[in-house]
C-alpha positions as CSV (number, residue, x, y, z in Angstrom):
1,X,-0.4,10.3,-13.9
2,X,0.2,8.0,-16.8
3,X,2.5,4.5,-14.7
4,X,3.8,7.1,-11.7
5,X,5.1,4.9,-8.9
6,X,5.9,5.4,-5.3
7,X,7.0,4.1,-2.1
8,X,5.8,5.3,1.3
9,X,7.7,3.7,4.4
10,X,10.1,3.9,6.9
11,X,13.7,3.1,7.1
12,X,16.3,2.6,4.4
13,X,14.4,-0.9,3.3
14,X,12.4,1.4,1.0
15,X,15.5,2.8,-0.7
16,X,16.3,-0.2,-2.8
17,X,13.0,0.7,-4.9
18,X,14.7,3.8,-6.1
19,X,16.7,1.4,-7.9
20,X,13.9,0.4,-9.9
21,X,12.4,4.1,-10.5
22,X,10.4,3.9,-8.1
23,X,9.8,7.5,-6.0
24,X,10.3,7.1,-2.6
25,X,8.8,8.8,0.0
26,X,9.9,8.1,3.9
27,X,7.7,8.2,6.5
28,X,8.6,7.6,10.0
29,X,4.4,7.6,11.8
30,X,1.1,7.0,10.8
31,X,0.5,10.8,10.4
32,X,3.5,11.6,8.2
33,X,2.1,8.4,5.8
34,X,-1.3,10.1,5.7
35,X,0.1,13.2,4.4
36,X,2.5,12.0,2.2
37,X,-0.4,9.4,0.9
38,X,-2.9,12.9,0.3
39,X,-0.5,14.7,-1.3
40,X,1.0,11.9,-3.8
41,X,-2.6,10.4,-4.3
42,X,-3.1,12.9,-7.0
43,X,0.4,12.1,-9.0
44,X,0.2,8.4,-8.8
45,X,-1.1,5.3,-10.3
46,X,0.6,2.7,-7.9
47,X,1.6,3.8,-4.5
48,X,3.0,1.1,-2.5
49,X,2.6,1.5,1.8
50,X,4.6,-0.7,4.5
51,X,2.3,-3.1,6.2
52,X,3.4,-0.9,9.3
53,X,2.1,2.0,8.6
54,X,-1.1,0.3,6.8
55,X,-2.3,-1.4,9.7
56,X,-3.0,1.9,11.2
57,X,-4.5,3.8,8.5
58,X,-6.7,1.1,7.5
59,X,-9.8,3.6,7.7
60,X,-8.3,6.1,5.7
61,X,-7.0,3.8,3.1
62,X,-11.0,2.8,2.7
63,X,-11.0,5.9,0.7
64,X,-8.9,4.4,-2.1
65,X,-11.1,1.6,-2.8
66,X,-14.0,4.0,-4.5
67,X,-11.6,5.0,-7.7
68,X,-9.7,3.1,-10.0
69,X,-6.4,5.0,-9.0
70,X,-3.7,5.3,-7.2
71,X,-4.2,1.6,-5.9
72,X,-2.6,1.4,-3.1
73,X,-0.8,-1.9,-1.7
74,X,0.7,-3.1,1.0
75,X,3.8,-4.8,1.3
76,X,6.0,-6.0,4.1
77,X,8.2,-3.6,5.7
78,X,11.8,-4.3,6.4
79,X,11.0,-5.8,9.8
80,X,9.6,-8.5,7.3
81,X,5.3,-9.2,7.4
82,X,2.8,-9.0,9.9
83,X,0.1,-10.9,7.1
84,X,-1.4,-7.7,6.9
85,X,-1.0,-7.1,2.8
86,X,-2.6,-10.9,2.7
87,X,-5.6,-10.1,4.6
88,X,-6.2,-6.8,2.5
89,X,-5.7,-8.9,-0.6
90,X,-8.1,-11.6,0.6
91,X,-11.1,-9.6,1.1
92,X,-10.6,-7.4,-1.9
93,X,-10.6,-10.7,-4.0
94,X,-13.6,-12.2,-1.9
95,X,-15.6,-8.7,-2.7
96,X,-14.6,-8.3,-6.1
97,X,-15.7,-12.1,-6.8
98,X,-17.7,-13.5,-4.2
99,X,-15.5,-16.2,-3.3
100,X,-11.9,-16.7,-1.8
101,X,-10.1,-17.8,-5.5
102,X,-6.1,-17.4,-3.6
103,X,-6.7,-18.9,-0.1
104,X,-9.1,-21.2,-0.2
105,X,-8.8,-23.9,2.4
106,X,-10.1,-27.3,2.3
């Protein structure tokens, strides 16, 4: 599992990762993600999920958080970002240090 990287997400936006040895896995709904995400879990260090299909699969991606790897980030999608990855980032950095270090607002 040693620096494995992958990709789920729809569209071709996904395909310019490959570039970058990146393995990329398509997924078109919520349930192919899931699969895809069960099955690559086990082979990969980073996995990297489209805020679209994230959003949805927010409960099951709970089940990431308990062990060190794969982590499992969300980035925007081609349709561009809904803030989802932001909020995810937030409260993982408010939990992991008790306060919000990246958004703080005065």
């Amino acid at each position: 599992m040693i620096g494995k990287t992958a990709i789920v997400g729809n569209g071709d936006g996904i395909m310019v990762f490959k570039a970058a040895g990146v393995d990329t896995f398509p997924a078109d709904n919520e349930k192919k993600a899931r699969d895809i995400l069960r099955k690559v879990a086990k082979e990969y260090q980073i996995i990297f999920l489209t805020e679209d299909l994230a959003r949805p699969l927010t409960e099951f991606l709970k089940r990431f958080d308990e062990e060190p790897y794969p982590v499992v980030l969300s980035i925007p999608s081609g349709a561009g970002s809904d803030g989802y990855g932001m909020e995810v980032l937030k409260s993982a950095m408010e939990r992991a240090l008790g306060v919000d270090i990246l958004f703080h607002n005065d």
